[in-house]
C-alpha positions in Angstrom: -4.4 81.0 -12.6 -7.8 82.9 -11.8 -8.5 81.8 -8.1 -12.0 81.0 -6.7 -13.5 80.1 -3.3 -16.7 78.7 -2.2 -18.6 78.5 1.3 -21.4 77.1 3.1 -23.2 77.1 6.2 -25.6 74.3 5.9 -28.6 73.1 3.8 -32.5 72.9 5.0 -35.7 73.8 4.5 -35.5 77.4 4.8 -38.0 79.6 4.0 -38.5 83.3 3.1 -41.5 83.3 5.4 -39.8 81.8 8.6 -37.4 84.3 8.1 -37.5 88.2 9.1 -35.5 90.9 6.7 -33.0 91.4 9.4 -32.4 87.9 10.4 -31.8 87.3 7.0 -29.9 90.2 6.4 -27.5 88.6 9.5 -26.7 85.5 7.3 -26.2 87.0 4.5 -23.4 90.1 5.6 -22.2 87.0 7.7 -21.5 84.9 4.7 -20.5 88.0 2.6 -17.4 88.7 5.4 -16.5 85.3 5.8 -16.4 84.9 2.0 -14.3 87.9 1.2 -11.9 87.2 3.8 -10.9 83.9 1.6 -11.1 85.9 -1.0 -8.3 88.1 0.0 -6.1 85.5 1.5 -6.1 83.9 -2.3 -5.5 87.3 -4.0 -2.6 87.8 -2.0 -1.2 84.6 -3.5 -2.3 82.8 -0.3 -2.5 78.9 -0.6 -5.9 76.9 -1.0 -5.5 75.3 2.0 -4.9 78.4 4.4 -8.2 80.0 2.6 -10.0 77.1 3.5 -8.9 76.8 7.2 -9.2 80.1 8.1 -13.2 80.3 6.2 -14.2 77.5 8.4 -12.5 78.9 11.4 -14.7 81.8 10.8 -17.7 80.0 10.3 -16.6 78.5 13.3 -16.7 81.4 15.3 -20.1 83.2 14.2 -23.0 81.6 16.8 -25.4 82.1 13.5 -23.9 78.2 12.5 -23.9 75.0 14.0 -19.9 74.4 13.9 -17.6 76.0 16.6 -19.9 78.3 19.0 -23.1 78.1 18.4 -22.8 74.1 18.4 -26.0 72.3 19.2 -26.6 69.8 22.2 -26.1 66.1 22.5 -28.9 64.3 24.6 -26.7 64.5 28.2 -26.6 68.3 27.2 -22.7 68.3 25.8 -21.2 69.2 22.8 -19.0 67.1 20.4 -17.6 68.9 17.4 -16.1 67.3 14.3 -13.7 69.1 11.3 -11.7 68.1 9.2 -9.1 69.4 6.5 -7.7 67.8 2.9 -4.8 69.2 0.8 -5.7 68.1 -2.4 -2.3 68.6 -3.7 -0.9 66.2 -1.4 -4.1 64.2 -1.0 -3.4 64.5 2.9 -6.1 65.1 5.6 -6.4 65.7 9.1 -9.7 65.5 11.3 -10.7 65.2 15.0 -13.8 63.7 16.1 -15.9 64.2 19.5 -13.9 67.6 20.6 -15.5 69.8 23.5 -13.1 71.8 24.7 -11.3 72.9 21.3 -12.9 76.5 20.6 -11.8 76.0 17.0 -12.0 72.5 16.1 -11.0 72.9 12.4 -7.4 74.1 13.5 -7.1 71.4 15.4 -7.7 69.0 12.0 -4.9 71.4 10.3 -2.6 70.0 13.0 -3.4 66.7 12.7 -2.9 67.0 9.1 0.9 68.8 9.7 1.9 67.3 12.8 1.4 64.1 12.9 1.1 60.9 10.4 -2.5 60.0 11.5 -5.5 61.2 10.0 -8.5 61.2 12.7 -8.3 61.9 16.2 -11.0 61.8 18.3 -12.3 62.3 21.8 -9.6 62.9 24.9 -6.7 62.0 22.7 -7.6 64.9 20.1 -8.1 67.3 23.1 -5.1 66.2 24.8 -3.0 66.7 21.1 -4.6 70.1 20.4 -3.4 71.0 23.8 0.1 69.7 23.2 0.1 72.2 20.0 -1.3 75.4 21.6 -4.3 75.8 20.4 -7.3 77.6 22.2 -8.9 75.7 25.0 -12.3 76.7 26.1 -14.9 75.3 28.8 -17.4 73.4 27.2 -20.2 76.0 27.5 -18.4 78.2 25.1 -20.0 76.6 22.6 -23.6 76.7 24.4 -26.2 79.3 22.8 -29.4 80.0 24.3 -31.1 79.0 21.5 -29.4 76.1 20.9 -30.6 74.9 24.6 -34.2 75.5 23.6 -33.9 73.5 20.5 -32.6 70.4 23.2 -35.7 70.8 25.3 -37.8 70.9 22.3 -36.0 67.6 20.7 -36.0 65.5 24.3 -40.0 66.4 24.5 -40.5 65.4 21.0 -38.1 62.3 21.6 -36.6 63.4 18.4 -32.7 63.6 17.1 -32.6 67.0 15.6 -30.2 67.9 12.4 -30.1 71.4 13.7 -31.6 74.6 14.6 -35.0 73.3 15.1 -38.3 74.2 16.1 -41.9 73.0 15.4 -42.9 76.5 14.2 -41.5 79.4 12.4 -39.8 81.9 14.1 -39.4 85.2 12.4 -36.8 86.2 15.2 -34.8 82.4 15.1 -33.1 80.2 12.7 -35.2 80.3 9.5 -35.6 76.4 8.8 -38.2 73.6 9.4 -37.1 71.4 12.7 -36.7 68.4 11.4 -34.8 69.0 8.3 -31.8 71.5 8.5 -28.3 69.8 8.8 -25.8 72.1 10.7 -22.0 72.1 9.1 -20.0 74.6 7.8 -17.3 74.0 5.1 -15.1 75.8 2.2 -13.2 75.0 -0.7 -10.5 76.8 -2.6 -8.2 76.8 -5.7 -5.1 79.4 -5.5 -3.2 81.1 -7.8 -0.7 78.1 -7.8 -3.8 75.3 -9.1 -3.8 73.6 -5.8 -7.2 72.6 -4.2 -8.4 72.2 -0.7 -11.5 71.9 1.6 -12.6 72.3 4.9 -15.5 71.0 6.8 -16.8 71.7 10.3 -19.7 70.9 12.4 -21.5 71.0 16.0 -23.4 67.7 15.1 -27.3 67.3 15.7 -29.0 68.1 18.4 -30.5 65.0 21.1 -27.8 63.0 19.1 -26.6 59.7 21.0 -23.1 61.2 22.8 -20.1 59.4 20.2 -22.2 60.0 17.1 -19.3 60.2 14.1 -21.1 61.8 11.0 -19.8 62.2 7.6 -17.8 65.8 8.1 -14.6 64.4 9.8 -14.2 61.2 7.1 -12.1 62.0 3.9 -13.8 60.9 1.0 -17.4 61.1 2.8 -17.4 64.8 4.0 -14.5 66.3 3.3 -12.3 65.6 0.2 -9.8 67.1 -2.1 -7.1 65.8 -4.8 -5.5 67.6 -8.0 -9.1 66.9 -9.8 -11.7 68.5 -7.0 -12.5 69.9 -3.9 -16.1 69.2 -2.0 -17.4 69.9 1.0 -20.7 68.5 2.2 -23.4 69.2 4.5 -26.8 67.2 4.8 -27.6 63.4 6.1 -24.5 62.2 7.5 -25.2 58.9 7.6 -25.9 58.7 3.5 -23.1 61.0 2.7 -20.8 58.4 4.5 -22.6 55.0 2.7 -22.2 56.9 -1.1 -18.5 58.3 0.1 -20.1 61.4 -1.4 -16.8 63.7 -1.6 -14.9 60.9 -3.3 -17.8 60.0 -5.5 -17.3 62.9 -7.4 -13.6 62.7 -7.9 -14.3 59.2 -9.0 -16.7 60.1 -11.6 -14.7 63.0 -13.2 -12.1 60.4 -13.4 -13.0 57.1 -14.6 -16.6 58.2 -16.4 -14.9 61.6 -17.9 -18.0 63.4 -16.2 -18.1 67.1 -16.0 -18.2 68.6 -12.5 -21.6 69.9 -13.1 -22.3 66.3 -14.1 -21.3 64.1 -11.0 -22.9 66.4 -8.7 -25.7 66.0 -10.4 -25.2 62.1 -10.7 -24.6 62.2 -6.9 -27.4 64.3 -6.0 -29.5 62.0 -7.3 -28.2 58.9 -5.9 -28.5 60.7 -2.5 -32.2 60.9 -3.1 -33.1 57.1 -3.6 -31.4 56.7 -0.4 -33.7 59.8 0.9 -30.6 61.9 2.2 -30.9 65.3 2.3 -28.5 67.9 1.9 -26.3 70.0 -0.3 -21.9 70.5 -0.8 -20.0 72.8 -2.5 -17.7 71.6 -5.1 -14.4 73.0 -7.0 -12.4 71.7 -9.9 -8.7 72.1 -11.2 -10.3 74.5 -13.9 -12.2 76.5 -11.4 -15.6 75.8 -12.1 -18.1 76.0 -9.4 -20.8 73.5 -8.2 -23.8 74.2 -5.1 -26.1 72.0 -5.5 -28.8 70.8 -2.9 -31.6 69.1 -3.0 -33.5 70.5 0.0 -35.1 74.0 0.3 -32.2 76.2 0.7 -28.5 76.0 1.8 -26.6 78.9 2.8 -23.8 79.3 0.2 -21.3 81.9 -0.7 -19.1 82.1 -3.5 -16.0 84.2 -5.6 -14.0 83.8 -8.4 -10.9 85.7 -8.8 -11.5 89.6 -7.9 -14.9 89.6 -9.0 -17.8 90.3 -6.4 -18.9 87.8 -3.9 -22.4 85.6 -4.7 -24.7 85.0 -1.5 -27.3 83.4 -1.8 -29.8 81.5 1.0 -32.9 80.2 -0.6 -33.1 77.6 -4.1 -35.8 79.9 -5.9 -35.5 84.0 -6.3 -38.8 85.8 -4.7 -41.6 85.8 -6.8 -42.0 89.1 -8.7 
């Protein structure tokens, strides 16, 4: 079976003109790496689910996202990350919630998912388990940027809760998207060479959040989600994601209304919008068909079927000619 893979590293308004040519060259050789590295891992006859974990763990590691470091701030100045992981051929998950000391919180969600029989960890207990199973440990301000700090002092003058990377003005040199409307999480998903599907979805939160705000990246079915039909990672208005259950929505609409992939995105797009959330996912299905779709300005978004060469794209329209 032809494999495929998709990525993203959260959806906004960006722009072309908040953005220089060698900031956006950064993004897109970072999401051209990260994407041919699960690329490999399913040409080699790799499973979904390792492609997916080890995409996000990536993302997690490149400052230029708001998952892993590079995190944003809470309002007392912390970081709480969130992941999660779903094998859709077992229709098993694993998340933590509230992590900030795990320097890759998405492997900790892998454990969760083969280690134990719970689903979602969260706060001391999932630090205190990812310890118990080896993983990294790292001092909270790992995850600190200086950027990132600005964007706090800039959201706790403005008394605003920020959904990532966000300033009042352009910045050719910084993140190229509006303040108030770019939503920070990272995710994957994957179908091997074997037809099983998986997803992955990571983030740092939004900055000047309340400290113990839970969005929709570590809930299966909201999220994160994956079973033999699809898998769909999302990024955009937590809140809304969680009320539609948008990962499951999909699922649930291929299945009981016969709708095409193409089809329920679009459905739940739209549904999204009358309850104004904002955002983008990334979507596979058994047959390896693709879905991107956002409704804001942009979302960065990588994707590759089988050997052929990676798509990277940033912005919803191509430049004017």
């Amino acid at each position: 079976m032809k494999t495929a893979i998709a990525i993203h590293g959260g959806a906004g308004t960006i722009t072309r003109q908040a953005l220089s040519k060698e900031k956006e060259q950064q993004y897109r050789q970072a999401l051209e790496d990260i994407i041919r590295a699960g690329q490999q891992i399913l040409l080699a006859g790799g499973s979904a689910l390792d492609a997916v974990t080890e995409t996000v763990r990536l993302l997690e590691e490149c400052p230029l996202f708001n998952a892993g470091k590079g995190s944003v701030f809470t309002h007392q100045a912390t970081h709480e990350l969130d992941a999660c992981v779903m094998d859709g051929r077992t229709r098993q998950a694993g998340a933590v919630a509230c992590v900030s000391q795990v320097r890759n919180p998405v492997l900790a969600a892998r454990a969760v998912l083969e280690k134990t029989p719970h689903v979602l960890l969260a706060g001391a207990g999932a630090e205190t388990f990812a310890a118990e199973q080896g993983l990294e440990t790292v001092p909270p301000d790992f995850f600190s940027t200086p950027q990132r700090y600005a964007q706090l002092q800039q959201a706790l003058q403005q008394g605003d809760i920020l959904l990532d990377h966000q300033q009042d003005t352009a910045d050719p040199q910084g993140d190229p998207i509006d303040p108030r409307n770019k939503f920070g999480t990272v995710g994957a998903v994957a179908l091997d060479s074997a037809g099983h599907l998986a997803a992955a979805t990571s983030t740092g939160g939004m900055t000047n959040k309340r400290p113990g705000r839970v969005g929709d990246t570590p809930l299966p079915g909201a999220g994160c989600y994956a079973d033999r039909r699809v898998a769909v990672s999302c990024t955009g208005t937590g809140e809304v994601f969680i009320l539609t259950q948008a990962g499951y929505d999909i699922s649930a609409q291929m299945n009981y209304a016969g709708r095409s992939l193409e089809q329920a995105c679009d459905h739940l797009m739209h549904t999204l919008g009358e309850m104004q959330g904002v955002g983008g996912l990334i979507a596979i299905d058994a047959g390896g068909n693709l879905a991107l779709p956002f409704n804001s300005e942009g979302m960065y978004r990588a994707s590759a079927s089988g050997h052929e060469p990676p798509q990277v794209a940033i912005y919803r329209y191509p430049p004017a000619s």
